[in-house]
Structure formats: structure tokens, C-alpha cells
MARSE-711390 format. One record per residue (C-alpha): z negated, y negated, x; residue number from 1; residue in one letter. Coordinates in steps of 0.02 Angstrom, whole numbers, plus 50000, padded with zeros to 5 digits. Layout:
@z: Z	y: Y	x: X	k: NUM	r: a
...
% end
This chain:
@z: 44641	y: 43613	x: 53291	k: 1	r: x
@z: 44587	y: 43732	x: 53171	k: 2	r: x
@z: 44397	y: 43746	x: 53212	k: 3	r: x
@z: 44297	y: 43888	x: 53124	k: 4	r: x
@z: 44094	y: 43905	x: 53080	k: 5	r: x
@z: 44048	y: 44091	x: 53136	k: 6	r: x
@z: 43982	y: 44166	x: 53010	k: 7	r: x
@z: 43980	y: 44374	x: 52978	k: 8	r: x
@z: 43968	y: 44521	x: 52878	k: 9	r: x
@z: 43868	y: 44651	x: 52901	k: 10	r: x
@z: 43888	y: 44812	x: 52811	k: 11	r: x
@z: 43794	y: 44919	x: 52713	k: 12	r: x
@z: 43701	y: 45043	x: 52779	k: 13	r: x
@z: 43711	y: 45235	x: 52689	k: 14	r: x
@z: 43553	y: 45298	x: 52600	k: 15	r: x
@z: 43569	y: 45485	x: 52611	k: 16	r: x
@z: 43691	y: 45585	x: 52719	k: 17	r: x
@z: 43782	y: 45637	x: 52561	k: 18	r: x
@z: 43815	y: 45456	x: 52547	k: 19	r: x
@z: 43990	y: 45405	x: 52626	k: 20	r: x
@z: 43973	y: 45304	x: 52792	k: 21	r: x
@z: 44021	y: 45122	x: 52788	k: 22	r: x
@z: 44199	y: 45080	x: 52892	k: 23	r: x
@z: 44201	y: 44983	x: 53048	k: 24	r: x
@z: 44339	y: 44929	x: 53172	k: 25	r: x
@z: 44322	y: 44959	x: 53369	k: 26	r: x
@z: 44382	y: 44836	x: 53449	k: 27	r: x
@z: 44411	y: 44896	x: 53632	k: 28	r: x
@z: 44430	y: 44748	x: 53768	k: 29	r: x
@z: 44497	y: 44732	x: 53937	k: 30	r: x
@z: 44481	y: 44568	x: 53997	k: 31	r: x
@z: 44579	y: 44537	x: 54197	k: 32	r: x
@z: 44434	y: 44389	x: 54254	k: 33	r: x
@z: 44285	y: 44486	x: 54197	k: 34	r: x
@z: 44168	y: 44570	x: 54278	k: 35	r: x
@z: 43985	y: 44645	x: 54202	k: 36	r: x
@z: 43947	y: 44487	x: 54095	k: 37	r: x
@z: 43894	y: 44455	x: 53939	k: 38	r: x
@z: 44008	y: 44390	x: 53774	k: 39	r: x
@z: 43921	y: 44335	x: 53615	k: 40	r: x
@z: 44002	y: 44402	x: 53464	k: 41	r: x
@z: 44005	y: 44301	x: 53292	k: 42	r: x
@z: 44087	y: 44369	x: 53149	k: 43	r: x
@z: 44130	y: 44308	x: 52975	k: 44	r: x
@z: 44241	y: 44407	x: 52820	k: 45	r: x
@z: 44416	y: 44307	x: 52815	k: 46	r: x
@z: 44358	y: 44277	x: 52628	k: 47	r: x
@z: 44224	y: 44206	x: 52674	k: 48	r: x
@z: 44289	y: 44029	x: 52661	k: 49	r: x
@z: 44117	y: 43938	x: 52640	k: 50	r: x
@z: 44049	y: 44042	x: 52793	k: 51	r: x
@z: 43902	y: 44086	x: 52700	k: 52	r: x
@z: 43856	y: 44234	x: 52792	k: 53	r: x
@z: 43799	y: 44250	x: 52980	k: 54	r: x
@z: 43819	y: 44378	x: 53102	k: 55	r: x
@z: 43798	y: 44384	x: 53277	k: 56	r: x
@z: 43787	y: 44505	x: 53421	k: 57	r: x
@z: 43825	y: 44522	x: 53612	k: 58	r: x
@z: 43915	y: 44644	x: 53700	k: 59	r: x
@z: 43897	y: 44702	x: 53904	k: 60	r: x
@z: 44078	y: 44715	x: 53981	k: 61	r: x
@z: 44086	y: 44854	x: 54109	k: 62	r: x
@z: 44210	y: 44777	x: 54252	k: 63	r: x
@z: 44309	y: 44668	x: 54123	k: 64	r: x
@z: 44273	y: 44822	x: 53975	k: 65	r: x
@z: 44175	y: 44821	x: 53818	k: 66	r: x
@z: 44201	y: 44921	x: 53668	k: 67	r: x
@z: 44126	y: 44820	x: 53503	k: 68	r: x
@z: 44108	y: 44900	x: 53332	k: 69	r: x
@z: 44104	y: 44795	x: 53171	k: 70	r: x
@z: 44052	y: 44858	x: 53010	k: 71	r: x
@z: 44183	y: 44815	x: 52880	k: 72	r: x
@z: 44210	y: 44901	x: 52720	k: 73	r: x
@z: 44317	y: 44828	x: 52627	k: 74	r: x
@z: 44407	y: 44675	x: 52671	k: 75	r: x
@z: 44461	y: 44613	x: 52875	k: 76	r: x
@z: 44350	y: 44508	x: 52973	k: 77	r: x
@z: 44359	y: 44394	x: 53097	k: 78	r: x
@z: 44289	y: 44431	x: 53274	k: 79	r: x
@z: 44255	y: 44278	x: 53396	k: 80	r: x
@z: 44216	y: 44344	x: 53557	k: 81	r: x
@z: 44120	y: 44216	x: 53706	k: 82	r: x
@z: 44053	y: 44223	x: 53870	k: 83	r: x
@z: 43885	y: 44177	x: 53879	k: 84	r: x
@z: 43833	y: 44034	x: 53952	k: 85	r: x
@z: 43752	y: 44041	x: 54124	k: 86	r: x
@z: 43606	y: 43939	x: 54173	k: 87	r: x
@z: 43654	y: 43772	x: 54186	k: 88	r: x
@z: 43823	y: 43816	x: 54131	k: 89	r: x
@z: 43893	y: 43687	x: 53970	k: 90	r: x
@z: 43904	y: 43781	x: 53799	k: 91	r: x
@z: 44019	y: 43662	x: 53723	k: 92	r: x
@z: 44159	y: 43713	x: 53852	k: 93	r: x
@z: 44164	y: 43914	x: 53805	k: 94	r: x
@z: 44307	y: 43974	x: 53772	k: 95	r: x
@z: 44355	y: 44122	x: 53652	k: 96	r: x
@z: 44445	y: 44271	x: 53594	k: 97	r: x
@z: 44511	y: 44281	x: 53413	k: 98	r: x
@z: 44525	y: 44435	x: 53322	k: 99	r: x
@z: 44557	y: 44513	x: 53156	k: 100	r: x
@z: 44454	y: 44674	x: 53111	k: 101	r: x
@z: 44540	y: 44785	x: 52968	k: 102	r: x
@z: 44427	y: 44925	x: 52920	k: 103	r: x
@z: 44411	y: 45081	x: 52995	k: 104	r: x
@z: 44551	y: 45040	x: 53134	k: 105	r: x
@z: 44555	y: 45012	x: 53325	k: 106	r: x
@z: 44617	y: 44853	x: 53380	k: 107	r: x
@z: 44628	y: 44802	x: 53579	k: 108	r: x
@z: 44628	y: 44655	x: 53674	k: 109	r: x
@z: 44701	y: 44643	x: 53853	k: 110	r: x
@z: 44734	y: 44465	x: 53961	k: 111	r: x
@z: 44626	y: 44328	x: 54001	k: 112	r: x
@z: 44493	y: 44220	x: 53905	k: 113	r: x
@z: 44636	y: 44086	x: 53923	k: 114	r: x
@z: 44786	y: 44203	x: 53903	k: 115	r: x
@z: 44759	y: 44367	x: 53779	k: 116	r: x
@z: 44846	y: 44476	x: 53668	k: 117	r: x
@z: 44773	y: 44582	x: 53538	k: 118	r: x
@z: 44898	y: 44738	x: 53463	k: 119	r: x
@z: 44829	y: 44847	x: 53327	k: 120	r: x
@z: 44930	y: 44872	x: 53154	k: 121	r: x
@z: 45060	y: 44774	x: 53098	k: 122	r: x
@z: 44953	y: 44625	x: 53049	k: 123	r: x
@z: 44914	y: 44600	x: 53240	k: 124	r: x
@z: 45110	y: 44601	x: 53304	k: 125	r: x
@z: 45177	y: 44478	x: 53162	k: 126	r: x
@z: 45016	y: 44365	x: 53215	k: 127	r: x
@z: 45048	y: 44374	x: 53397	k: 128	r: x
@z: 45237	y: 44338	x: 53392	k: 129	r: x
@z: 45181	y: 44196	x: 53275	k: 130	r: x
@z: 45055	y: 44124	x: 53412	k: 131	r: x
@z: 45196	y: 44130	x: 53527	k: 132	r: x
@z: 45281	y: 43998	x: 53406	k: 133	r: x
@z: 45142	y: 43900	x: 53410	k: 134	r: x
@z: 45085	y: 43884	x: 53594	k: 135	r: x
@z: 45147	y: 43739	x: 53647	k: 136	r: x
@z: 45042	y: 43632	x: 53500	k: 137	r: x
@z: 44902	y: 43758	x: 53537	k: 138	r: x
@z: 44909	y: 43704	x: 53722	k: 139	r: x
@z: 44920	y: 43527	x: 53716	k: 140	r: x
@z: 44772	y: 43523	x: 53582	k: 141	r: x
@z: 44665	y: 43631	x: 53683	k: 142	r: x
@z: 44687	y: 43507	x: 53852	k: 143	r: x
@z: 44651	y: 43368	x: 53730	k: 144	r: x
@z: 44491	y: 43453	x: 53660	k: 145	r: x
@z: 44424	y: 43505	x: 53845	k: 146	r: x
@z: 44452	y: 43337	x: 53879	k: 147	r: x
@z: 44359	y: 43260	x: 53750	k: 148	r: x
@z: 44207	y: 43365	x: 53787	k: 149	r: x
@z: 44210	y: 43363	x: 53984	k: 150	r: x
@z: 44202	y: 43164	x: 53970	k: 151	r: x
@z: 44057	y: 43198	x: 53816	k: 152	r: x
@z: 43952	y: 43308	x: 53929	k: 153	r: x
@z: 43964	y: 43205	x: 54079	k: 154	r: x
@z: 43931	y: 43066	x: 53980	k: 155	r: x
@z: 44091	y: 42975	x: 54017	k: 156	r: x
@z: 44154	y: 42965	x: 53828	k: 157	r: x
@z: 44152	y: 42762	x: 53815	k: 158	r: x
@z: 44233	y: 42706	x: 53642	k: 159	r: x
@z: 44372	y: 42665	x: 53718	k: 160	r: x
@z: 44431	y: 42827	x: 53800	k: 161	r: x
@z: 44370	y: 42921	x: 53631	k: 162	r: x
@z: 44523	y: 42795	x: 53534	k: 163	r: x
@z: 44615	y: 42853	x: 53648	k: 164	r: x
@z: 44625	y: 43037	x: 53635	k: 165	r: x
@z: 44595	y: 43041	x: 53469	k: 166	r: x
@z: 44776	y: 42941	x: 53443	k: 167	r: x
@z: 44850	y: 43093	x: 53551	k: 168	r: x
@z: 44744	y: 43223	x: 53446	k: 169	r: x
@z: 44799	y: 43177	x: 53298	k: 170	r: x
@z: 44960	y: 43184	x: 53325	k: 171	r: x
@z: 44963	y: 43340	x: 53415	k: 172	r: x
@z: 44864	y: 43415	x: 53248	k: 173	r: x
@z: 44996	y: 43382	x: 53121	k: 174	r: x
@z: 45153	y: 43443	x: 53257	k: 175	r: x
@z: 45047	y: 43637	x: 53237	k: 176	r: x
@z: 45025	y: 43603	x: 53057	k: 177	r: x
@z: 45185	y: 43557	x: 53028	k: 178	r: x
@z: 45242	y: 43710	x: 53114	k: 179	r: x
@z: 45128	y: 43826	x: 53027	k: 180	r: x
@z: 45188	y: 43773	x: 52876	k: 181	r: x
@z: 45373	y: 43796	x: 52927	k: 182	r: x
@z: 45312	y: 43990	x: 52957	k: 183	r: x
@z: 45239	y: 44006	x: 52778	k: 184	r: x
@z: 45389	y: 43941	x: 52710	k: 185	r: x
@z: 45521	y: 44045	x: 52817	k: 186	r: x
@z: 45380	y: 44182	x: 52789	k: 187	r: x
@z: 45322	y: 44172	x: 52605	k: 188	r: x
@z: 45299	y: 44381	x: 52598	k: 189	r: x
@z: 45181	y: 44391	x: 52770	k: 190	r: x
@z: 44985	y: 44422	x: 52781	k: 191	r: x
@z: 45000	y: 44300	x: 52927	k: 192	r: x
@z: 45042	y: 44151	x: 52808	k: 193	r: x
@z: 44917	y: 44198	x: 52709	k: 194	r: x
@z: 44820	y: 44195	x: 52845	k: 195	r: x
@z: 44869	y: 44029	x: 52926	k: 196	r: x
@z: 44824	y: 43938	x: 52748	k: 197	r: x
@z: 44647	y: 43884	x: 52776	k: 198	r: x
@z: 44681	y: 43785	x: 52928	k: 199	r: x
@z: 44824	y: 43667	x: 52852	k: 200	r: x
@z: 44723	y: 43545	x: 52772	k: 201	r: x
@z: 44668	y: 43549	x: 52580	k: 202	r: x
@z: 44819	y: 43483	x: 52514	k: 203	r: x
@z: 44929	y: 43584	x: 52603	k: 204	r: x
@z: 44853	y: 43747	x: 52567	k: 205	r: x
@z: 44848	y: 43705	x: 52411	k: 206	r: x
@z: 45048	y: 43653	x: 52383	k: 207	r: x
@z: 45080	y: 43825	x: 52520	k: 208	r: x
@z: 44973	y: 43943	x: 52401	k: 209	r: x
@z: 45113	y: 43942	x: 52279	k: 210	r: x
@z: 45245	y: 43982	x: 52407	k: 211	r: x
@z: 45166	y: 44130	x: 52452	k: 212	r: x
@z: 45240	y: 44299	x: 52377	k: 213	r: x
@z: 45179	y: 44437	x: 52278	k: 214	r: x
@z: 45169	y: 44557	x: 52436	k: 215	r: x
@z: 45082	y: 44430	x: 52537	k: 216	r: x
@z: 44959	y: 44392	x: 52375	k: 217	r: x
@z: 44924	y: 44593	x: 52358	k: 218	r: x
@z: 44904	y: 44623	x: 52539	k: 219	r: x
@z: 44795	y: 44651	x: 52674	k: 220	r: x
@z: 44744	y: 44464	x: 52653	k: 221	r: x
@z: 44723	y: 44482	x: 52487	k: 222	r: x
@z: 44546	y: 44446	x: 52475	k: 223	r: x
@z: 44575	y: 44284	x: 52561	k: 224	r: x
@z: 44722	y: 44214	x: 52471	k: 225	r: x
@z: 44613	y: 44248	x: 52303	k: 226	r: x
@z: 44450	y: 44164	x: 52389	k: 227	r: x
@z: 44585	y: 44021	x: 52425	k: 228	r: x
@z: 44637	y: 44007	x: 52241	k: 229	r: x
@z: 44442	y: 44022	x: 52175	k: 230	r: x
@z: 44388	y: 43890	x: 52287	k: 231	r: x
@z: 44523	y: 43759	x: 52210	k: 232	r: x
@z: 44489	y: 43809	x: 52047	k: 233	r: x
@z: 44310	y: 43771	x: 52064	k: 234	r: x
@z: 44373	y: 43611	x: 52161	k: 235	r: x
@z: 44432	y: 43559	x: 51993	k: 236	r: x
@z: 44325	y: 43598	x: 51883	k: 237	r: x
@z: 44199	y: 43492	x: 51992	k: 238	r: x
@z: 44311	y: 43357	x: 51996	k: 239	r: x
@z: 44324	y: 43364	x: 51797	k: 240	r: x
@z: 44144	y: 43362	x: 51782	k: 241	r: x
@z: 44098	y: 43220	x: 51929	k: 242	r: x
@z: 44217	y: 43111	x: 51803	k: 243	r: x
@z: 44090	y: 43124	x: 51667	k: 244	r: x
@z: 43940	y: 43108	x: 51796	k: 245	r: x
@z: 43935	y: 42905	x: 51793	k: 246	r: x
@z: 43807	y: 42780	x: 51715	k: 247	r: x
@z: 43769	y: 42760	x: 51545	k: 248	r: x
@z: 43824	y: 42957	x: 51512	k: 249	r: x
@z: 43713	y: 43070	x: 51466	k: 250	r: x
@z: 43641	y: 43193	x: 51607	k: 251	r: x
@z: 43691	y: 43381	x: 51547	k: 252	r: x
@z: 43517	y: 43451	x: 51524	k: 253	r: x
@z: 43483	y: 43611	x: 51607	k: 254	r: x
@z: 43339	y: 43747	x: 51643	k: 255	r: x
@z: 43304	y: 43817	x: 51827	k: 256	r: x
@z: 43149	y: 43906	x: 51909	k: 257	r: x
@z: 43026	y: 43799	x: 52004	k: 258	r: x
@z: 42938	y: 43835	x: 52134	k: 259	r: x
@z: 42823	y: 43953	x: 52029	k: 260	r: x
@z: 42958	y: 44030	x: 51953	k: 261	r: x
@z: 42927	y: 43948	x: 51777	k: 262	r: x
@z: 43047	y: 43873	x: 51690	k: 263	r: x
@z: 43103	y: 43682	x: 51698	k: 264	r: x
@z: 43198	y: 43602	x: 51607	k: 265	r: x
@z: 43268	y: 43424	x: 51625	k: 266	r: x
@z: 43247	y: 43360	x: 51452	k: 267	r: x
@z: 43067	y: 43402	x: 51469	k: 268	r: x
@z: 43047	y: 43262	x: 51604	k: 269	r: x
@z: 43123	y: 43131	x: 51442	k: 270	r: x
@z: 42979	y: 42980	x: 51460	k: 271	r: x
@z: 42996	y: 42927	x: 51632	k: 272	r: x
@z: 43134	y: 42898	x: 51771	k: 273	r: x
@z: 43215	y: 43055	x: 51857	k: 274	r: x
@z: 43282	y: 43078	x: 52029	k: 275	r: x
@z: 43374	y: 43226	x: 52026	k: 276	r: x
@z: 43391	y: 43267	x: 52210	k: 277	r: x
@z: 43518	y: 43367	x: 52253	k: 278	r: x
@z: 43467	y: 43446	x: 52431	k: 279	r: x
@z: 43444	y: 43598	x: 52538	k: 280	r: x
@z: 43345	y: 43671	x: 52708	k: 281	r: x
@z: 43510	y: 43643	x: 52801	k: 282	r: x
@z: 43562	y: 43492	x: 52762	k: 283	r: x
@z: 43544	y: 43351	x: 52913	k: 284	r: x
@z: 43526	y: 43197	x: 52845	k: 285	r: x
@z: 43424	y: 43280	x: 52684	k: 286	r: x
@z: 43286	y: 43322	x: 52799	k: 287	r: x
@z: 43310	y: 43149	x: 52891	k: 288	r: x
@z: 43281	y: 43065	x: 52717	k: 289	r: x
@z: 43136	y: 43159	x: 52683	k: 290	r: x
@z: 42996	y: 43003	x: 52750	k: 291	r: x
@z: 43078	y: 42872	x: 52648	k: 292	r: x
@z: 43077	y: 42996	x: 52480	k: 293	r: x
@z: 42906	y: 43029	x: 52530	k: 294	r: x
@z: 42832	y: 42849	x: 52545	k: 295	r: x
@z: 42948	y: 42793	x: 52383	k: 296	r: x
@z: 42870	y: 42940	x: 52294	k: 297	r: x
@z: 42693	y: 42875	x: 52330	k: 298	r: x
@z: 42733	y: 42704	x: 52273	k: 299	r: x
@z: 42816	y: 42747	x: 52126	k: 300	r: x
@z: 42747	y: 42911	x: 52039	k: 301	r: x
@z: 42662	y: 42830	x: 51897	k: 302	r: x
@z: 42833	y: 42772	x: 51822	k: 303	r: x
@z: 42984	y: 42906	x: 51922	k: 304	r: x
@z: 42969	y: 43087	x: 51952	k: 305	r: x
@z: 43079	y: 43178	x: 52074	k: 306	r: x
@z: 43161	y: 43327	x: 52041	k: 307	r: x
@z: 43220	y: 43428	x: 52193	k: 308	r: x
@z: 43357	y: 43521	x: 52162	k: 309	r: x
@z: 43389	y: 43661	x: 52297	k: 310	r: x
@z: 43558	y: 43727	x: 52335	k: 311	r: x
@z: 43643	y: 43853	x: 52465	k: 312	r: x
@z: 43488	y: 43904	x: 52536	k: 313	r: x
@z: 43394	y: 44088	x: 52494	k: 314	r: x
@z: 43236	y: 44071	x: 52403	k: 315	r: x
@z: 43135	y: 44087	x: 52579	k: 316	r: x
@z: 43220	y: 43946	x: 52658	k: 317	r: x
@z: 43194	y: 43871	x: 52491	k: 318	r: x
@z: 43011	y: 43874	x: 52486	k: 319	r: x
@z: 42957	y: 43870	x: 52677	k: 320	r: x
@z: 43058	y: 43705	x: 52680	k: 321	r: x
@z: 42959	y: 43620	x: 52537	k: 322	r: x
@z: 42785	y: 43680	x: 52630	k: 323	r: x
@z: 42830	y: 43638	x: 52803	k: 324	r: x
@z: 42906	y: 43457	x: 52745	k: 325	r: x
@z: 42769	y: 43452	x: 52615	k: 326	r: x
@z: 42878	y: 43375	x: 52487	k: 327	r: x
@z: 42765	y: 43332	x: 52340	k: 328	r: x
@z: 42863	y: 43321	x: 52184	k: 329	r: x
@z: 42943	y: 43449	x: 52071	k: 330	r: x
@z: 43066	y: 43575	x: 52143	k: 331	r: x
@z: 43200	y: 43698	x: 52068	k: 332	r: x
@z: 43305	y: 43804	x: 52148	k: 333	r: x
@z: 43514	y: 43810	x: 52085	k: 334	r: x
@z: 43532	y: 44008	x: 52087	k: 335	r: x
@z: 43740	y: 43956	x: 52009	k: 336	r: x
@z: 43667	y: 44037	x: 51845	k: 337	r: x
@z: 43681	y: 43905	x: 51761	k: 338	r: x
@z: 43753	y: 43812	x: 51931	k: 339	r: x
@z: 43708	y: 43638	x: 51925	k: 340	r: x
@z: 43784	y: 43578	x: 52073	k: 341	r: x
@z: 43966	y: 43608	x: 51967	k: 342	r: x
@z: 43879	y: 43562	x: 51807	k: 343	r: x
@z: 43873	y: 43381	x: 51900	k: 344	r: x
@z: 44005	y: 43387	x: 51989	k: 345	r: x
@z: 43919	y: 43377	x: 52172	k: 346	r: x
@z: 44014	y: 43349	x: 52310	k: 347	r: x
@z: 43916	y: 43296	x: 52446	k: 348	r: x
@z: 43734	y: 43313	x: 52509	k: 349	r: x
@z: 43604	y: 43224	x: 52481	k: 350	r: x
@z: 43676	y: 43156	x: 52292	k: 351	r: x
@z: 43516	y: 43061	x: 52209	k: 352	r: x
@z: 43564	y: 43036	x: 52021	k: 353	r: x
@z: 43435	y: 42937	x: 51917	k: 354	r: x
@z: 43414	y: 42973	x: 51740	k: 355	r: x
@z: 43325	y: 42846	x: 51636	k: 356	r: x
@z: 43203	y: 42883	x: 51510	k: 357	r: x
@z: 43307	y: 42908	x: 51371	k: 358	r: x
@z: 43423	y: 43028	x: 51486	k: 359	r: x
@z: 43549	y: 42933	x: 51510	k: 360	r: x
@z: 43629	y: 42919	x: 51697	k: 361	r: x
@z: 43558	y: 42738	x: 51785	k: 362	r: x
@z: 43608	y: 42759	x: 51967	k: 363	r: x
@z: 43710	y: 42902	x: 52057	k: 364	r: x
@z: 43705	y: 42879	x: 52276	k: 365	r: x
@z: 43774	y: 43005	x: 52391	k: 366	r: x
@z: 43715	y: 43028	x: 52545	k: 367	r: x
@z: 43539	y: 42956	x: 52640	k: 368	r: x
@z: 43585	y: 42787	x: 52582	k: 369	r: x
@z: 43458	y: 42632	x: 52605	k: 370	r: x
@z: 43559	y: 42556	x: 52436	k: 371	r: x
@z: 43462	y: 42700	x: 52336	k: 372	r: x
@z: 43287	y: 42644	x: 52389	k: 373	r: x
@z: 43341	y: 42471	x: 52363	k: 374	r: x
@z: 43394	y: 42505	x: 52187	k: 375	r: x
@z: 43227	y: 42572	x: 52163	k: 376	r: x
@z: 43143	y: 42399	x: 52224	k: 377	r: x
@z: 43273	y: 42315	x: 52101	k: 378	r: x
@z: 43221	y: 42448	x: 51968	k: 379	r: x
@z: 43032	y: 42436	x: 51974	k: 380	r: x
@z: 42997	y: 42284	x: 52022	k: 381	r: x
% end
């Protein structure tokens, strides 16, 4: 089941009225088992691929109507429409409304929360007779999913039962891929298969992004077929460079801002061991590694240094996540200019790389491994 972060976009906002006014879409709803509640509203650009960008809202239907604008200048977005939760009500089983925002249009949504169909431009009638196709995988993996998370919330989710259902997910997974896939093929010149890409698996999209056509490439999805073909060319070029990140190479020197917005550079660390720590705000198990890097820190300072490395967050999340954790050591921040995330070929977070003194790569452990504060027992004993 193709399951989305919600991210959004927010537009820009005119400075002077001889300035033009930023596009948005209205989508207009009419929703049969509504009444006056309340849907939250997260939105993300369809190139956003990463979802680095939040938006949220809410909306007040009027007897099963609500009218929702959504800036969007210059590429579609993605609307995700909820009801909210009531007290005492479980999150995890909201259901929602899908729907693709194309600047400056009108696009409407009539049915159900379980049963809807949105009509706007063209885009929206090729997509809905494609859904149509794909209902009866769509069906089947949404009973499965309910399922899953009924017996999670109630607390009824033994191992067992979770083998279980995930043998019929599975399956059911790769019957709708298959038969997106069949669409994209039978459908190389569509926006929809464009569209569909993302949520076929990595090496699928990337074997289907050749099979879509010019007109599909230059169209209304264009943005997102060219975020698509960005993303696995920087896929690459971090593979290529993750092959040269292993012991006894020499760790690519580079110069970021710390924390004071000086400049720091690696090889200016030469004389001692290195952890480059490759981190952010948001990242779980980062955080949850944080006492361990802390009490290894204080027992080995006098021969290591630590180098955080920040990446994905702004500089504000940046810096009130050092103070609040109180992290001790030396922090940078990867602004991608140089980005040396790529330049190491990171794929995962936390990644601890140890340099020796002499620069050379000792040790590289991804993840909140105990085999990297081991190695530093081995190391320094």
C-alpha cells in the first residue's frame, strides 16, 4: 500500500498590490456521511519526493460541505483530507481523501470517506478511471491494513497473527503493483503513470521511468517525473562515493560552519581520533544514542574528538537540539554546499565514521549500534 508522509507547500505571499497574486486550487467537497465536523488537511508538492516541507490546516464542513483553498503556484499538490479524531476516538484508524491540486483550478470531491470521486481537468478523469482498475487490490489491502491496526490498538497483535497478515499483505502489495505497472506500460504518454511511479518500489520506478514518453515527461507531472530522475541520479552518485568510504581510505576533507558560524575543517582535527557523526534533530534512534555518545565522550576526550555533523534539519532545529541535549563536542551543520552527506556516501542515520590520526578511515557503523562503542573499548584500551 502506497503510504505517503504529509508534507506541504505553502505559497508565497505578494509584497505590493502591483505584485501578481500567488495561484491556488479550491477544492470544493461534498461528502454524503458528514455532518459539521472537522477534517485535517496535510499537503505536500507531488515533487516533493523527500517530503521536506510541512503543511497543515483544518477545514469546518457545513452539513457534509467545505470549500478548501491551497496555495500552489507552480507545480500540483497533493491534498489529504481527514476527519478529526474525536475524544477517545483511535487516530491510527482515519481514513482519507486523496486529491491532486493543479494551480489556479477547481477540483470537487463528492461520495463517502470510504467511497469518493474527485472530477476536475483531465488529470482527475484518467486517474479516476485508473482507480477503478485498481480497486479490487486497493480493497483487499485496505481490510488487511484496518486489520492490522484494530488488533495493534486493542492490543491483540501477538507475533503470530502479525506473520500472518503480513503473508496476505505482501502478496496483495505486489498484485496492485503489478497492475500499476501494467497501466504505465499500456499508458507510457499519461500524467497518471507518471504519477503512479513513486509508489512501485525503487527498482521499478526506476526500470518504468524510461518507459514513460515525452508528453508524459513534459506534462503536468513534469516536475515530478524530473524530481524522480534527480533523486536516482543522486542515488548513484552516493552509491559511487559509499564504495570509496571504507577503512584504510582516506576521509575526503571538507569545511562546514560550526555552531559559531566559523569555519571547520576536518583536516584541522589531524592529531587525534575523529567521530564524524552523521545526525539530525529528527532522527529517532540519533537522539536515543545521545547518553551513550555522551558518557563515551567523557571517557575518551583526551585521545577522540567528535564531530557532529547535522543534516536535514534548519539551522534552528540545528542549534536548539545541541542546547537542549547538551551535546558537548564540536558541531557543523551540512548546508549541501559542499554536501557531505553525498561526499560520503550516507545512507542511513546515525553513520559514525572514525578517522584515525593520520586521516585515514578506521571504523564506519550505521545506525545506534553497541559494536561502535565496543570498538572504541577495543580501540583505547
Amino acid at each position: 500500500m502506497k503510504i505517503k508522509a504529509f508534507i506541504g507547500l505553502v505559497g508565497a505571499v505578494g509584497l505590493c498590490a502591483c505584485q501578481p497574486s500567488p495561484q491556488a486550487t479550491t477544492v470544493v467537497g461534498r461528502l454524503a456521511d458528514m455532518g459539521n465536523d472537522t477534517l485535517l488537511v496535510a499537503s505536500y508538492a507531488v515533487n516533493d519526493i523527500a517530503r521536506d516541507r510541512i503543511g497543515r490546516d483544518t477545514v469546518v464542513m457545513q452539513q457534509g460541505e467545505f470549500t478548501f483553498r491551497v496555495a500552489n503556484d507552480s507545480v500540483p499538490t497533493e491534498c489529504y483530507f481527514y476527519l478529526k479524531p474525536k475524544a477517545g476516538a483511535v487516530p491510527s484508524l482515519r481514513k482519507q481523501i486523496g486529491v491532486v491540486a493543479f494551480p489556479g483550478e477547481t477540483v470537487t470531491v463528492e461520495g463517502t470517506m470510504d467511497d469518493y470521486r474527485v472530477t476536475g481537468n483531465a488529470f482527475h478523469a484518467a486517474y479516476q478511471a485508473a482507480k477503478e482498475q485498481f480497486k479490487p487490490y486497493r480493497k483487499e489491502l485496505d481490510a488487511i491494513t484496518q486489520t492490522i491496526m484494530r488488533l495493534n490498538d486493542e492490543k491483540k497483535l501477538t507475533p503470530e497473527l502479525s506473520d500472518s497478515l503480513r503473508a496476505l499483505y505482501m502478496p496483495a502489495v505486489n498484485q496492485l503493483r503489478k497492475a500499476q505497472e501494467e497501466y504505465i506500460r499500456q499508458h507510457p504518454d499519461e500524467d497518471v503513470s507518471v504519477y503512479l511511479l513513486p509508489g512501485m518500489g525503487s527498482k521499478a520506478t526506476e526500470e518504468l521511468l524510461s518507459v514513460i514518453g515525452d508528453k508524459a515527461r513534459h506534462g503536468s507531472m513534469a516536475s515530478l517525473y524530473q524530481a524522480l530522475e534527480d533523486a536516482f541520479d543522486r542515488m548513484k552518485e552516493r552509491q559511487a562515493a559509499q564504495n570509496k568510504i571504507v577503512e584504510g581510505a582516506e576521509a575526503p576533507n571538507f569545511t562546514l560552519k560550526d555552531i559559531n558560524g566559523n569555519d571547520l575543517a576536518l583536516s584541522s582535527l589531524r592529531g587525534k581520533y575523529v567521530v564524524l557523526d552523521f545526525w539530525g534533530s529528527w532522527c529517532g534512534w540519533c537522539i536515543k544514542g545521545v547518553p551513550d555518545m555522551k558518557k563515551y565522550y567523557a571517557k575518551y576526550k583526551d585521545r577522540m574528538e567528535i564531530l557532529g555533523i547535522d543534516c536535514r534539519d534548519t539551522e534552528e532545529k540545528w542549534k536548539e537540539a545541541v542546547k537542549k541535549h547538551e551535546l558537548p563536542w564540536l558541531h557543523v551543520r551540512n548546508e549541501e554546499n559542499p554536501d557531505v552527506s553525498m561526499l560520503y556516501g550516507i545512507q542511513g542515520f546515525p553513520t559514525k565514521i572514525v578517522v584515525d590520526p593520520t586521516g585515514k578511515i578506521a571504523k564506519v557503523v550505521v545506525g545506534e549500534d553497541p559494536a561502535f562503542y565496543q570498538y572504541l573499548d577495543e580501540l583505547f584500551k
